[in-house]
C-alpha positions in Angstrom: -0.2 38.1 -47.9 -0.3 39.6 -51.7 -2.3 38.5 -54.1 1.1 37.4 -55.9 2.0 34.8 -53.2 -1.7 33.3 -52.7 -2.3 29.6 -53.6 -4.9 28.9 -56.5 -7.8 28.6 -54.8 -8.1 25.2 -56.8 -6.0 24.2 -54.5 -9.5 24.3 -52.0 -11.7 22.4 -54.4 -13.2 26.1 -55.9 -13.1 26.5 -59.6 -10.7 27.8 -61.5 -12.9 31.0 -62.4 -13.7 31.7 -59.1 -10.2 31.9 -58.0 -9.9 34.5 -61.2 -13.1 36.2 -60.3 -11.7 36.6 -56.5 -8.2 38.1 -57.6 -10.0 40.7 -59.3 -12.0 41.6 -57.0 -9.1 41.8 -54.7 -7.0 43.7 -57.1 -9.5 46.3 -58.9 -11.7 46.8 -55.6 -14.9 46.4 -55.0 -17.6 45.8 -58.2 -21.1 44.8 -59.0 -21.9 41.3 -60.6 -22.1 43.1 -64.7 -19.1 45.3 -63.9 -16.7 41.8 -62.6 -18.7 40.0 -66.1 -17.7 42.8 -68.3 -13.8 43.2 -67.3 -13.2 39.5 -67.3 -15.5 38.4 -70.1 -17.3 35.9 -68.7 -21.1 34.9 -69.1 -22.9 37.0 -65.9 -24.4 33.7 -64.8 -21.3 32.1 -64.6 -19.9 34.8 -62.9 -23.2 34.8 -60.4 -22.0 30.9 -59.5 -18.4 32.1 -59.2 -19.2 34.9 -56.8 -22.3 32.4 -54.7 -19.1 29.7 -54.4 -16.9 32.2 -53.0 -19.3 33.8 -50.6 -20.1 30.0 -49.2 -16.2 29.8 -48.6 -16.2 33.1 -46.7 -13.7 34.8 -49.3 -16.6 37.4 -50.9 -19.2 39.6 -49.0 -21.8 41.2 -50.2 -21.9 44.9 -49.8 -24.2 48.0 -50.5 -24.1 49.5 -54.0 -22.8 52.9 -54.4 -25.5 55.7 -54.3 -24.7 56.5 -58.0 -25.6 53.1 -59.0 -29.3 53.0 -59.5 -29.4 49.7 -61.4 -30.0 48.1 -58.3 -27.2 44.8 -58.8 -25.4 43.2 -56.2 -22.1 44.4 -55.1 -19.0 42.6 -54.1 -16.0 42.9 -52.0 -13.0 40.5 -51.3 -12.4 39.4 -47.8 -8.2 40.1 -47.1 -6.2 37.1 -48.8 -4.4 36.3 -45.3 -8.3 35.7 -43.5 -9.5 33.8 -46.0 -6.7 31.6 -46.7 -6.4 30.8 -43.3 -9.8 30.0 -43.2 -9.7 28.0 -46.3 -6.8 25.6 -45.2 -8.7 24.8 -41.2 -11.9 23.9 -43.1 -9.8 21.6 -45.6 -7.8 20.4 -43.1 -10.2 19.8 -40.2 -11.7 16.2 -41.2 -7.9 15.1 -42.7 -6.5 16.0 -38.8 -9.7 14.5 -37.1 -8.8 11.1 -38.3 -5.5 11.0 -36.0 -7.1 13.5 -33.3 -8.1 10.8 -30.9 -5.3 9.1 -30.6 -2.9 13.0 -30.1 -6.1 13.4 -27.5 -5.2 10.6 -25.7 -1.4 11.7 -25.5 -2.0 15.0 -24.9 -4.4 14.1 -21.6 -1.6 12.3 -20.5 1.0 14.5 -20.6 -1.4 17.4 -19.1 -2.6 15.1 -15.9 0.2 12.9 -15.6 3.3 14.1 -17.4 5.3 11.2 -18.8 9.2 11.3 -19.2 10.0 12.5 -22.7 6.8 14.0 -23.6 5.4 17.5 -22.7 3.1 20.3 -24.1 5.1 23.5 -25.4 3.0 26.6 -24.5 1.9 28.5 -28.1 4.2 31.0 -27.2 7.1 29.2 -26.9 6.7 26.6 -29.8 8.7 29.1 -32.6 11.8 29.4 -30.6 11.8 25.9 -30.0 11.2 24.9 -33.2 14.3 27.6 -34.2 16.3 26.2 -31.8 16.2 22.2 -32.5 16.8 23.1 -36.4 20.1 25.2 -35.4 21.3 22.0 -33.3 20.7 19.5 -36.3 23.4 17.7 -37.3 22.0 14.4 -39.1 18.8 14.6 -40.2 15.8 17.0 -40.2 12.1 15.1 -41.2 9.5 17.1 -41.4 5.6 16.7 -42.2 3.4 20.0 -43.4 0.4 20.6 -44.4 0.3 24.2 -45.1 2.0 26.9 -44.0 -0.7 29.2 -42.0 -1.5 26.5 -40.4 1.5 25.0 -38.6 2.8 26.3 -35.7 6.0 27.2 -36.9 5.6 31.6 -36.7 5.1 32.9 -40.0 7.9 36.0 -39.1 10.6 33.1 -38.6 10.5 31.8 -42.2 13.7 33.7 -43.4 15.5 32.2 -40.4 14.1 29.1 -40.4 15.2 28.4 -44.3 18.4 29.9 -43.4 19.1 27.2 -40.6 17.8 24.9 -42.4 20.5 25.9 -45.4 23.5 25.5 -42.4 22.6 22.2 -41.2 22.4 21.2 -44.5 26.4 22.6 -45.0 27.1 20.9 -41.6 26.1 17.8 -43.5 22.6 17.3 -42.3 20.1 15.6 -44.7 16.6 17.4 -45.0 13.9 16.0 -46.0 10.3 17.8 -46.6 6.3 16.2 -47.5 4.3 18.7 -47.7 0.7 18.5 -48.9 -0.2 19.2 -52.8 -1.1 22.4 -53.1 0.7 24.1 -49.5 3.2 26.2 -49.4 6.3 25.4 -48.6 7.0 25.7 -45.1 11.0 25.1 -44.0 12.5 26.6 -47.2 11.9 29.5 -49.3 14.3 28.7 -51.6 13.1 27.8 -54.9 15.7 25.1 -57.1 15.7 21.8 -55.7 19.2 22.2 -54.8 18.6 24.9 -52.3 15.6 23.1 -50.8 17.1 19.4 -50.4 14.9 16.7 -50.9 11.1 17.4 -51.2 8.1 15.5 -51.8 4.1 16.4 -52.4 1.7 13.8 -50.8 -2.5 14.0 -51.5 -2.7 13.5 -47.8 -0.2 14.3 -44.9 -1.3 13.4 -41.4 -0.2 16.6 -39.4 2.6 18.7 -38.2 5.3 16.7 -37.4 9.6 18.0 -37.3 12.0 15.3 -36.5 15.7 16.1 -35.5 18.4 13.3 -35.6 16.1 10.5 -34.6 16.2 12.4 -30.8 13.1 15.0 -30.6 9.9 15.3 -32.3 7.6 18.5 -33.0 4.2 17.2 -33.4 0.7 18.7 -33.9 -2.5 17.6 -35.6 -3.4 21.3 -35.7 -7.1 20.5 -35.2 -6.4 21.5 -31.7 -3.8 24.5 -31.0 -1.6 21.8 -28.8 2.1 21.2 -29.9 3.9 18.3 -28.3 7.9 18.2 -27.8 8.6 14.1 -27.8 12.0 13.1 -26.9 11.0 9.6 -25.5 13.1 6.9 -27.9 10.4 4.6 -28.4 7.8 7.6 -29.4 10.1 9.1 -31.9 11.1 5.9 -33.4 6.6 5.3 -34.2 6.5 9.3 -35.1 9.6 8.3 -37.6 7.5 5.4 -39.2 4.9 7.7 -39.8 7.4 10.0 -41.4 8.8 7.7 -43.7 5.3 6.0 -44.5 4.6 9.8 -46.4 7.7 9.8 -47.6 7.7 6.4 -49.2 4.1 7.0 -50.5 5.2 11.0 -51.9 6.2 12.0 -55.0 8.6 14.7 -56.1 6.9 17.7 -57.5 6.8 17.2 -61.7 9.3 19.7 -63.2 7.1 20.4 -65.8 7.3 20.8 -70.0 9.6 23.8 -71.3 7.8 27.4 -72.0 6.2 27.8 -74.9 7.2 31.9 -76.1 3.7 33.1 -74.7 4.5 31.4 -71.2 7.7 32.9 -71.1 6.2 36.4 -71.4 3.2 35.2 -68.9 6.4 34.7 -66.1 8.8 37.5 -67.3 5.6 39.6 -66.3 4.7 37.9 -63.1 8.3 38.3 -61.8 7.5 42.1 -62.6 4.7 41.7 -59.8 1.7 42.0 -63.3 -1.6 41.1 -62.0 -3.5 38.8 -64.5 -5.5 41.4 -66.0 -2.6 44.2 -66.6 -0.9 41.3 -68.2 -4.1 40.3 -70.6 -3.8 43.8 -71.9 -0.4 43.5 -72.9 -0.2 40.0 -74.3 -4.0 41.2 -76.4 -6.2 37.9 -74.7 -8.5 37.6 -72.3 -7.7 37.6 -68.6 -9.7 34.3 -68.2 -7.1 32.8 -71.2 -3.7 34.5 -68.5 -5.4 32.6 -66.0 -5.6 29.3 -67.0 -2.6 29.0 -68.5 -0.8 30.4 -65.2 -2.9 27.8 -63.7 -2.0 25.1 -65.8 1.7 26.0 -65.4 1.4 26.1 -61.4 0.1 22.8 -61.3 3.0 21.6 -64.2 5.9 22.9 -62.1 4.1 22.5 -58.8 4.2 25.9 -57.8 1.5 27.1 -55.1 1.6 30.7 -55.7 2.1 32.8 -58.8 5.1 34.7 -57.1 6.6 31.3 -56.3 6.0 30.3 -59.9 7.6 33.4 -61.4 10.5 32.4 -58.9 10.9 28.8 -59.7 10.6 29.1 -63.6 12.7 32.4 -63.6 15.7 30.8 -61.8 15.2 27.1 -63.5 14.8 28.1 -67.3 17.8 29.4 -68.8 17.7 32.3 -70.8 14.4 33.6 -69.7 14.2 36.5 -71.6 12.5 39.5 -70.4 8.9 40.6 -71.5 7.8 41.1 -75.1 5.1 42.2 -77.1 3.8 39.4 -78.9 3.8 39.4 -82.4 0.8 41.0 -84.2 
């Protein structure tokens, strides 16, 4: 995962600084607390909070300073974006899943010691193709519950497939419908426009993995525990349906946000050119801080999860984007 297509780590309750202090790090290398103070003009202490929130999330480690540094500060090192965010989402996840683990427990002892008729564990390495599979036989309807993206089941290498079935059952006619927690990626389509992704909604709180194809079979995982159910059994998929449309009813479409002001537009013309936040600081003359919170602020305005799915969204939605400029003097 690069740094362009990882969630604000607001999205995980951390600060908005921290999440500037950790792209920095992960950009620029490793530094020492003055050095990361200096290039992102910040107060040291504040940047001393920053880096102590970060290391309790296990996204920062502390390293040993250069030999040439004699000063004797702390050094820092990013841990790699994909460890962390995985990390990041089980933690935030782990008490949300807990609260329906008992009762996916109870199924899933059943169908290990006494399987019942329409309901069966898929082994790990089988659940990708299955999930493949049941999307390219969708004809009606495809329901589908996700919490975030490294953490379902679905195999991160299928996305380009899966978006692309899902974009041919929706030409066969098939209506797809998506909840996906605020703040996760999107999991069944990497299209950006709402036309290309069907109808999508952002709930504060979304029980667990869960795909449902024309009413028939169900996916479903609470991904506390690395168990994936296949649930053909009418009466099951009818209750795992309720529970669909209970998030959908109580989920909201994602806010399309205000138009760009001329200093956002050259904030995304430069994203879509792949500009970290402090390369484009130096050319728009503010501080990296001020590029971060107003990419932050249009993230959570458009409800993009990533600054490369931002650039995406705004540069295919706004028309005319033009392409960067130096602002005036």
């Amino acid at each position: 995962m690069g740094l362009e297509n990882l969630p604000s780590l607001t999205r995980f309750g951390l600060p908005l600084d921290a999440d500037l202090v950790y792209r920095t790090l992960s950009a620029d290398g490793q530094a020492s607390t003055p050095t990361l103070a200096c290039r992102l003009g910040m107060d040291r202490d504040l940047v001393t909070a920053e880096l102590a929130a970060l290391e309790n999330n296990g996204l920062v480690v502390q390293i040993n300073p250069p030999a040439l540094d004699r000063n004797n500060h702390p050094w820092w090192a990013a841990v790699v974006a994909d460890k962390a965010i995985v990390a990041l989402h089980r933690r935030r996840f782990h008490n949300r899943a807990a609260r329906i683990d008992p009762t996916l427990k109870t199924i899933e002892a059943a169908a290990a010691t006494n399987p019942l008729a329409g309901i069966r564990i898929l082994p790990l390495e089988t659940v990708s193709a299955r999930h493949l599979a049941l999307l390219g036989s969708a004809r009606h309807d495809i329901m589908h519950l996700c919490p975030a993206f490294t953490a379902s089941p679905v195999n991160v290498e299928a996305s380009r497939r899966t978006a692309a079935l899902v974009a041919q059952a929706r030409q066969r006619g098939a209506r797809f419908r998506d909840v996906s927690l605020v703040g996760a990626p999107e999991a069944l389509s990497s299209a950006s426009s709402p036309n290309e992704r069907g109808d999508q909604r952002q709930a504060a709180d979304v029980a667990g993995f869960l795909t449902i194809i024309d009413h028939r079979t169900a996916l479903v995982s609470s991904l506390v525990r690395p168990v994936v159910l296949e649930v053909d059994e009418p009466t099951l998929v009818a209750g795992l349906h309720h529970l669909f449309e209970h998030h959908w009813n109580a989920a909201a479409p994602p806010d399309p946000g205000p138009d760009l002001t001329p200093r956002q537009q050259n904030i995304i013309a430069l994203l879509a050119q792949g500009h970290t936040d402090t390369v484009i600081a130096e050319r728009l003359h503010v501080s990296a801080r001020t590029i971060a919170y107003d990419i932050h602020a249009l993230m959570e305005a458009h409800g993009a999860t990533s600054r490369f799915q931002l650039a995406t969204i705004l540069t295919k939605t706004e028309a005319g984007l033009p392409p960067p400029q130096e602002p005036q003097s």
